[in-house]
C-alpha positions, 0 to 999 in steps of 0.5 A: 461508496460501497466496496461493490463500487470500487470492485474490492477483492479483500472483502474477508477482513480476519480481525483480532478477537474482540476487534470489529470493523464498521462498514467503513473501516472494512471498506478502507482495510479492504482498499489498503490489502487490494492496492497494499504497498511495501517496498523492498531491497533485493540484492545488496546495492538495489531498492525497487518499490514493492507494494504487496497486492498490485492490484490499484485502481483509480476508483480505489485510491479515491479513497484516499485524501490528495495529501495523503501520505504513504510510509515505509522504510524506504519511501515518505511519499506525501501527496496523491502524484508520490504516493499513486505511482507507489501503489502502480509500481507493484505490477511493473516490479513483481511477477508474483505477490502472495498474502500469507497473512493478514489480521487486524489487531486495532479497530481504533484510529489507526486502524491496525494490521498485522500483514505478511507477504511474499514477493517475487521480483521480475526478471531475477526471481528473487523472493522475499517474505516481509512482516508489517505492521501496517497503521491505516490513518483515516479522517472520520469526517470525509472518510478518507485515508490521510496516512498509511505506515508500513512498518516491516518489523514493526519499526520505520527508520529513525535518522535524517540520512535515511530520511533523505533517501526516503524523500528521493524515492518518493520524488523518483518513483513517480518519473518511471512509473506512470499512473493511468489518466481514466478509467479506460487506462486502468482497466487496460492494466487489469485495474479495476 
């Protein structure tokens, strides 16, 4: 599938020196800045999802396997019913998301990628500015992403309480936000 297919808008990829991406590889990175993810908390009490660009599709998240995962300090979201609302929740919790910047540092397996992004939270116009280091795992053989982490600070959260909280927003998110059921749905939302 080419990146003119899926309608991708990130198709300037900035890379490291000494970093290149094959056709494919750019073609994931593009998916992952259009579509990108990052949940965020925004007043001492609150946690709402954040995913950076919010700008998912349908034809996009093909790219990902069906049990794929999504990870971020706040969210363990395993499969395409957690993970697809993560992705959509981005146009109905934020009135503005700005890439400040992006490169990739590792056109390994994962591939790697130093993110930066500023969010405005609807209705409170709350802004934060988030650093990650984002590691987009991929199966060479189908060409689909298995795994994403976000790492905001370059670190993900390391006990069993934080992981429960993780596992209930990964089960939560999906009740309050729906995903589009065809191609018809997502491009009423501006999605395509």
């Amino acid at each position: 599938m080419s990146t003119g297919d899926l309608n991708i808008e990130n198709t300037n990829i900035k890379t490291a020196t000494g970093v290149t991406l094959d056709e494919n590889q750019k073609t994931l990175v593009g998916c992952i800045l259009d579509v990108s993810y990052i949940l965020g908390f925004f007043a001492a009490e609150l946690i709402i999802v954040k995913l950076f660009a919010g700008r998912p599709s349908l034809k996009k998240l093909q790219l990902w396997a069906d049990d794929g995962v999504f990870e971020d300090p706040i969210t363990i979201a395993t499969g395409r019913k957690q993970y697809e609302p993560q992705w959509y929740g981005l146009q109905s919790a934020f009135s503005e998301i700005e890439r400040l910047h992006h490169e990739v540092t590792d056109a390994g397996n994962p591939i790697a990628m130093d993110l930066k992004t500023r969010y405005v939270v609807k209705g409170i116009n709350k802004e934060q500015t988030v650093n990650s280091k984002i590691l987009i795992f991929y199966d060479k053989t189908t060409n689909k992403i298995t795994k994403v982490q976000d790492k905001w600070d370059g670190k993900l959260p390391d006990s069993s309480f934080k992981d429960a909280f993780r596992n209930l927003n990964s089960v939560t998110v999906p009740k309050m936000i729906s995903v589009p059921k065809n191609d018809e749905e997502d491009a009423k939302r501006g999605n395509q």
